[in-house]
C-alpha positions in Angstrom: 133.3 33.6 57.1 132.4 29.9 56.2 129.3 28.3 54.7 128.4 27.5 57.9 128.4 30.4 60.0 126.9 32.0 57.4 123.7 30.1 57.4 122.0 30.9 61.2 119.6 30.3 61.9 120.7 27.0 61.3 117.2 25.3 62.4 115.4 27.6 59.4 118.3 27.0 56.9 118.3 23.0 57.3 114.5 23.0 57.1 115.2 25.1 53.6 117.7 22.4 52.5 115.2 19.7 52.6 112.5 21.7 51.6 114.6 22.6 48.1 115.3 18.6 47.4 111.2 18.1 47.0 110.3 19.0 43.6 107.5 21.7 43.7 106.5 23.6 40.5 103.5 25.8 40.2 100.1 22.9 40.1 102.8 19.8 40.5 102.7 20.4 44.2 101.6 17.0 45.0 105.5 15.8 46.3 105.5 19.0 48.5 102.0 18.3 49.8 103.3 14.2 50.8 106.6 16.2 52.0 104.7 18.0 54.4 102.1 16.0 55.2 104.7 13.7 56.5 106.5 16.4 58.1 103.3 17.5 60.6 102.3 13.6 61.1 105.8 12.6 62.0 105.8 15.2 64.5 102.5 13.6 65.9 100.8 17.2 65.4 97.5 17.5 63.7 97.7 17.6 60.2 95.2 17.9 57.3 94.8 18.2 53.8 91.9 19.8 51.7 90.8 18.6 48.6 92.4 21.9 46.8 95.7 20.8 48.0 96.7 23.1 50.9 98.0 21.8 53.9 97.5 23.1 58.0 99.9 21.6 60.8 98.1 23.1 64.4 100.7 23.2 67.1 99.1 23.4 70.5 100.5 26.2 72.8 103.5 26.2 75.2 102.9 26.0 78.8 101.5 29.6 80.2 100.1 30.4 76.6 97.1 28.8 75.9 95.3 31.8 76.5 96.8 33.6 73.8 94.9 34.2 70.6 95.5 31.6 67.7 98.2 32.7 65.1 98.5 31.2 61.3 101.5 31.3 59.6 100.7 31.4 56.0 103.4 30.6 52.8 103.5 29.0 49.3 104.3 25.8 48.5 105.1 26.6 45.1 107.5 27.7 43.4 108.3 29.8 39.7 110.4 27.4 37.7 113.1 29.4 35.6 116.6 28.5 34.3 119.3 29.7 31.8 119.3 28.2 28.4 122.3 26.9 28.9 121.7 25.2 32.0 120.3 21.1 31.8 117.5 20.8 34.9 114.4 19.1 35.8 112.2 21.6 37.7 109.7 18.1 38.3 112.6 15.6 39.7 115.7 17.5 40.7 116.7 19.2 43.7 118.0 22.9 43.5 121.6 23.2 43.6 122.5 26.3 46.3 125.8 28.1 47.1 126.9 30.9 49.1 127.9 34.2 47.4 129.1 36.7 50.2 126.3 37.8 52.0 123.7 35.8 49.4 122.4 32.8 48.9 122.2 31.4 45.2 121.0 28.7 42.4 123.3 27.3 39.9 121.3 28.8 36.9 117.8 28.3 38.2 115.8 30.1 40.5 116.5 29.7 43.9 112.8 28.5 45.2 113.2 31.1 48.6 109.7 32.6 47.2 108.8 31.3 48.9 110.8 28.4 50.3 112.2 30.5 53.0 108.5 31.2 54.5 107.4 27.2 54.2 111.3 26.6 56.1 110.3 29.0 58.7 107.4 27.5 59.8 108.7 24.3 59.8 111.3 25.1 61.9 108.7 26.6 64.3 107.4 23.3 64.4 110.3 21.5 64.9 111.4 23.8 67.7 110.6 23.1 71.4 112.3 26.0 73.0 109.9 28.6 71.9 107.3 30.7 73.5 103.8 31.0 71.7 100.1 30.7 72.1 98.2 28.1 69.7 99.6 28.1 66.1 98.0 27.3 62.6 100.8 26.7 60.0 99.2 26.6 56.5 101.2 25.9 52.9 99.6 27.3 50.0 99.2 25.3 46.8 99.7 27.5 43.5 100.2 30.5 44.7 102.3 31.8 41.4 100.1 30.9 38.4 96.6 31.7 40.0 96.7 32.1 43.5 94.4 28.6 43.2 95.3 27.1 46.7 94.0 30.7 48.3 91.0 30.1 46.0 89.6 26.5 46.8 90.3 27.7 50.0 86.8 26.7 52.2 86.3 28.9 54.8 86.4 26.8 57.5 90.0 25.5 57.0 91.9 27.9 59.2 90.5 29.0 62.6 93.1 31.8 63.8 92.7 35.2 64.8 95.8 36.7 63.1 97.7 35.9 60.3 101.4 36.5 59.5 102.0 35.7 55.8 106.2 34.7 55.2 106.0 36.3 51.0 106.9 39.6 51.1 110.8 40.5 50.2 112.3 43.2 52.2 113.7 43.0 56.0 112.1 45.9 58.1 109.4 45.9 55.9 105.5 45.4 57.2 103.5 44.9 54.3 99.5 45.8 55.2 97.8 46.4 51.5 98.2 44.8 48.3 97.3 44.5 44.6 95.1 43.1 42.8 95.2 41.2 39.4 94.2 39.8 36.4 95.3 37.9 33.8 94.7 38.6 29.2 95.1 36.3 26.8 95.2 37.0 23.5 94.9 34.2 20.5 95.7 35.0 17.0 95.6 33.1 14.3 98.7 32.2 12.0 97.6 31.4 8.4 100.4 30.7 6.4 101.3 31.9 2.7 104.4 30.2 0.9 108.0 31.8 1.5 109.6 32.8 -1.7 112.9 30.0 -2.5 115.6 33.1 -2.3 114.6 34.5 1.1 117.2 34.9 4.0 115.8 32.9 7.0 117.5 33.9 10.3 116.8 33.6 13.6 116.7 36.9 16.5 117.6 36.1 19.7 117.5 38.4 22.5 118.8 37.1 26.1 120.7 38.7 29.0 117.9 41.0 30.4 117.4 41.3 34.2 113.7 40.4 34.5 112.1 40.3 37.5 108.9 39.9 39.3 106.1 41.5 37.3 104.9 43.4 40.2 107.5 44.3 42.6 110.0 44.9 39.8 107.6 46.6 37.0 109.2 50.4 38.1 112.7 49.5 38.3 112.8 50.6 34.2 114.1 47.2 33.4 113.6 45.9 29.5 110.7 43.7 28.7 112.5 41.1 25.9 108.9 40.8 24.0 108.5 44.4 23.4 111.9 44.7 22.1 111.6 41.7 19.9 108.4 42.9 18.6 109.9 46.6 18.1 112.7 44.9 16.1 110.6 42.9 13.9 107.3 46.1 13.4 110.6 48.1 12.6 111.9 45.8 9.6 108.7 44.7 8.5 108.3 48.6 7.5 111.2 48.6 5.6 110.8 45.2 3.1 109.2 42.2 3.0 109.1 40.4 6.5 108.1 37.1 6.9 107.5 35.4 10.8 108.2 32.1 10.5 108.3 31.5 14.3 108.3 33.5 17.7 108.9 32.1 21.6 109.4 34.7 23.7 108.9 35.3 27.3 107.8 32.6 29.8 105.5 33.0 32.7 102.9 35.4 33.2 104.2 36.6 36.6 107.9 37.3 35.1 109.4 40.2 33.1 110.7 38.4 30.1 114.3 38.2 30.1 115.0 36.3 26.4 112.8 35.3 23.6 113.6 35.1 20.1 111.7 34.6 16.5 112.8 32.8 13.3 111.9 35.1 9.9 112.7 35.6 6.7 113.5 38.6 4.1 114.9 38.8 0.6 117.9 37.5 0.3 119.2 40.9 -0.9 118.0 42.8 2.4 120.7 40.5 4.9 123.3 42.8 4.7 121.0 45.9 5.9 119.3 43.6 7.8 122.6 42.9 10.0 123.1 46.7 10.0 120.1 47.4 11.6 120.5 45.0 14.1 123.8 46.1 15.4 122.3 49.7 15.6 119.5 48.1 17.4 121.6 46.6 20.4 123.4 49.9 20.6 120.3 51.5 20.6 119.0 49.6 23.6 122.1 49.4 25.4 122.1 53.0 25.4 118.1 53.3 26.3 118.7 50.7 29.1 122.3 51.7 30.2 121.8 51.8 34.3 119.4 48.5 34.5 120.3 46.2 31.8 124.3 46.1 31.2 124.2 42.5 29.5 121.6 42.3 26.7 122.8 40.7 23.6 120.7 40.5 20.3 121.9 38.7 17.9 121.2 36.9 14.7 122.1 33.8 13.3 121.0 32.2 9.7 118.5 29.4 10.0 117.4 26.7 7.2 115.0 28.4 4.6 111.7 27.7 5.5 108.6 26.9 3.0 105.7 28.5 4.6 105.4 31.4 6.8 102.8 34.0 8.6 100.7 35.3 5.8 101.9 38.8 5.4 98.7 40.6 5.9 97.7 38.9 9.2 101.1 39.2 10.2 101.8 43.0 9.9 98.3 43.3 11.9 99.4 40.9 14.7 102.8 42.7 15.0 101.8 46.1 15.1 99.0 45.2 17.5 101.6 43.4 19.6 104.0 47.1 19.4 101.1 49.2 20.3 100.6 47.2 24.0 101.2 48.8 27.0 103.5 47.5 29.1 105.1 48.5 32.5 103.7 50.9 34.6 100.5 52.7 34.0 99.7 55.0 36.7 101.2 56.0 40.2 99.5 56.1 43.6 97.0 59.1 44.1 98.1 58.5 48.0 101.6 57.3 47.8 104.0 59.0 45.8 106.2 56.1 45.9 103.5 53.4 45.0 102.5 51.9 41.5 98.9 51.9 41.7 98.2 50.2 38.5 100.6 48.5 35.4 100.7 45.3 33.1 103.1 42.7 31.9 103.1 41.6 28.3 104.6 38.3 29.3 104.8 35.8 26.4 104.1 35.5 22.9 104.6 31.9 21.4 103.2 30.1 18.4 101.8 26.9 19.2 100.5 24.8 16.1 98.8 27.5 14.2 97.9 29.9 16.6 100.3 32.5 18.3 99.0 32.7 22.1 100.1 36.2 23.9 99.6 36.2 27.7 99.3 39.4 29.8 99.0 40.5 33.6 97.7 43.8 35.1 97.6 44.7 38.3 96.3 47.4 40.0 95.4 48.5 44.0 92.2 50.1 42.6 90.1 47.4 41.1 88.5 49.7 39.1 91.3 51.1 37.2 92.6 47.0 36.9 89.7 46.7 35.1 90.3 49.7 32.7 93.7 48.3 32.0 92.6 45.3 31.4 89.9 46.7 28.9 92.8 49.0 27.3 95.0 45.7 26.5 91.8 43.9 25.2 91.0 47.0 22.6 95.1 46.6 21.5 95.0 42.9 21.3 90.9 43.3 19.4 92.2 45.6 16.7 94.9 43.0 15.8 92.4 40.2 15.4 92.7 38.7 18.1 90.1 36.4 20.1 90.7 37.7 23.9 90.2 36.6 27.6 90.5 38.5 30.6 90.3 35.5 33.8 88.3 37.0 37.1 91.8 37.7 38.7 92.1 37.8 42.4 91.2 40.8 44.7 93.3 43.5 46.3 93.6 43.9 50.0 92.6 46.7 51.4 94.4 48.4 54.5 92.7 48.1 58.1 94.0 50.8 59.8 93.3 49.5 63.6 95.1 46.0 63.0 96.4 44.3 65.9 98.7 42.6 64.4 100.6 45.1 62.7 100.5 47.5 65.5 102.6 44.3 67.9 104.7 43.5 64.9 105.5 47.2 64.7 106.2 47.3 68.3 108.5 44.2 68.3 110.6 45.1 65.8 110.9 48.7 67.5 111.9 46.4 70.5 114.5 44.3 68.7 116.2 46.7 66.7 115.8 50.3 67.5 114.3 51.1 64.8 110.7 51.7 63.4 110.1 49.5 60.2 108.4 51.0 57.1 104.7 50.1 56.5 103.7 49.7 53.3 101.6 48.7 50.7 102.8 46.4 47.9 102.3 45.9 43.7 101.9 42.2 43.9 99.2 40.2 44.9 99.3 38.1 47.8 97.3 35.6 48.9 96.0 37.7 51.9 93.3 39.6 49.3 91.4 36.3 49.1 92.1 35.6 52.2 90.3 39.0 53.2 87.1 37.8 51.3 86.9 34.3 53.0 87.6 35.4 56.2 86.7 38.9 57.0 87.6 39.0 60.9 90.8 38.2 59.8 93.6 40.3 60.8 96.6 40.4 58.7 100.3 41.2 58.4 102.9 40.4 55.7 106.9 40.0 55.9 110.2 38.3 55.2 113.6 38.4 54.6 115.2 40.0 51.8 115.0 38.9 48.0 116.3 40.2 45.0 116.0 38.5 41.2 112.6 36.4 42.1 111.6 34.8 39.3 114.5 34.8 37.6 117.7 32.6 37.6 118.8 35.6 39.8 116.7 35.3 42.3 118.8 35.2 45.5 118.3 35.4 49.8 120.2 38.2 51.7 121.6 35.3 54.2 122.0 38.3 57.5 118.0 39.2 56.9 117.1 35.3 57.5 118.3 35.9 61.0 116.7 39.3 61.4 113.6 38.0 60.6 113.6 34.8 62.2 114.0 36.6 65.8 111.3 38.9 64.6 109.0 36.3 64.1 109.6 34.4 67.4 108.9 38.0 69.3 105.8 38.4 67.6 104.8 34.9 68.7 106.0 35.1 72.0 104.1 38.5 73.0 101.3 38.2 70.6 
């Protein structure tokens, strides 16, 4: 099949082309915000922009409709910025680079942007189109949706006037999201005095790279390695053995993402390399065969470095590394309602020295705000009895199921209509805009779907191209009987 019977709907597709040559990074928004500011003005339909950034386009409604209640279509503008070492891009000037695998579509080495590029080409299509049925629509673009959810949060309440909201982030076809987590973000500072390195030390560097990663939420129960813990299990496990010094660590990357690679430069008697080397061969076997099923290309490695003067003084470091190993991470505790559902888990997402600090960032997440908080307050005790100066953020709110919605009872019905089949309803372990949403406006009614996505925010990220199509004719149902 070519390229280009692949890609239908052709309208949403095209409209993702363009909207993957503007440059859009999580808080540098402001080309994506002229993009589409352009976009609505040029199609002589109302436009505005408030001062947080976020962007409406109101399309009045076809002929016969106008009586129909107002719908908002709601995505991101933003987008997580990831890439393979070995691969040279500008996340703040070039365009992604796409090709079709199959059934999918892919980056060259970077994420692909459809979180959520494909929602923000969806609605643009929608108003592009004029041979569509619908009532009055709202379609709003989200700044900063992925580091902080700020858009949602400077978010006046008077910006968007509709009665129901369909929000284009979620990442399975035949999928009606209608609850979600919420979150919140730890930091942890610790100092990094330094003490001399003795002159016949062995300085190497540990690198650890191939891991699947994922999205911290939606991907923390798939049992996929997190590459800080196993750096940080590596180094707690030598530093038992002799004399350890941490020269430097980077590891990890945003706060949303399961690490997939990090490494850390050290250094240990120059008599130790040999067992060193030892134990790091049994160490990848080790975690190949502890990760067999979900991560078949992790590679750990070591390579010598320089020697190095100065590194962490021994005692701080031994109480910042085991404080680091004793951190939860993954998934805390299931749904007491949902046997399938993570109700509550956290992310330890990066650890890097910067100047003389080492800063360690952290997400938890949880449908129960309560028990966020607790795991929250659990990390905090870990990251305390290391030495660490702490900071929990206020996080964003959950959003809590309404059982008589509207909305999802006609999206329901549509899709029944379309394909024969009932879709799933479920809640999801991610936050989505729609819990502040909720708060701001609490008439609100509220559904969430979209095509399918694997590999977000990761270089692996990819678009099931069939699901586009699927979801596209759902959507212009929904509009048309709503």
């Amino acid at each position: 099949m070519s390229e280009k019977l692949q890609l239908q709907p052709s309208i949403v597709f095209d409209c993702f082309a363009e909207v993957n040559k503007v440059p859009r990074p999580s808080k540098k928004e402001d080309k994506m915000i002229a993009f589409l500011k352009s976009f609505g003005e040029g199609l002589g339909l109302e436009t505005k922009v408030d001062e947080t950034g976020n962007v409406c386009i109101s399309k009045p409604a076809t002929p016969g409709y106008e009586d129909r209640k107002t719908i908002i279509l709601q995505s991101h503008m933003d987008m997580v910025c990831e890439k393979n070492k070995d691969v040279t891009f500008d996340f703040e000037n070039d365009a992604i680079q796409t090709y079709v695998d199959g059934d999918w579509l892919k980056a060259k080495g970077t994420t692909l942007g459809a979180d959520d590029g494909i929602g923000v080409a969806m609605e643009m299509a929608i108003l592009k189109s004029n041979d569509i049925e619908h009532g009055p629509i709202e379609c709003v673009f989200t700044r900063d949706e992925e580091t902080g959810l700020t858009g949602a949060v400077g978010m006046k309440s008077d910006f968007m006037h509709g009665d129901y909201l369909i929000n284009l982030d979620s990442e399975d076809e035949g999928q009606l999201y209608v609850s979600c987590a919420g979150g919140v973000r730890t930091t942890a500072t610790y100092d990094f005095p330094t003490s001399e390195v003795p002159s016949d030390y062995f300085t190497f560097q540990i690198t650890i790279k191939g891991l699947t990663g994922g999205h911290s939420g939606d991907d923390i129960n798939k049992k996929r390695a997190n590459a800080n813990k196993l750096l940080v299990r590596f180094l707690v496990n030598e530093m038992q053995k002799f004399d350890l010094r941490l020269i430097d660590i980077q590891s990890g990357g945003l706060h949303n993402a399961i690490p997939r690679e990090g490494h850390a430069v050290c250094a240990v008697p120059a008599a130790e390399k040999q067992t060193l080397e030892a134990d790091l061969k049994a160490f990848e076997a080790a975690v190949k065969d502890e990760f067999a099923t979900t991560e078949k290309n992790v590679h750990i490695a070591i390579a010598e470095q320089p020697c190095q003067k100065v590194g962490m003084e021994p005692a701080a470091m031994r109480r910042m590394l085991l404080s680091l190993h004793a951190v939860h991470n993954g998934v805390y505790a299931m749904s007491q309602d949902i046997d399938w559902l993570v109700e509550t888990s956290t992310n330890l997402a990066s650890i890097r020295k910067e100047g003389d600090k080492v800063v360690v960032t952290t997400s938890q997440r949880s449908s129960v705000a309560s028990a966020c908080q607790n795991m929250a307050s659990i990390i905090r005790a870990a990251f305390e009895l290391g030495g660490a100066d702490v900071l929990t953020n206020e996080g964003y709110p959950g959003w809590k199921l309404n059982p008589n919605s509207d909305i999802v009872r006609i999206a329901k019905e549509s899709y029944e209509r379309l394909f024969g089949k009932e879709p799933k309803i479920l809640a999801i372990h991610a936050g989505l805009e729609c819990g502040l949403f909720s708060e701001k406006y609490p008439k609100l009614d509220m559904v969430s779907f979209g095509p399918t996505l694997r590999g977000v925010h990761s270089p692996d990220e990819r678009l099931l191209i069939p699901t586009v199509q699927m979801v596209w004719d759902h959507l212009l149902d929904i509009l048309k009987h709503a």
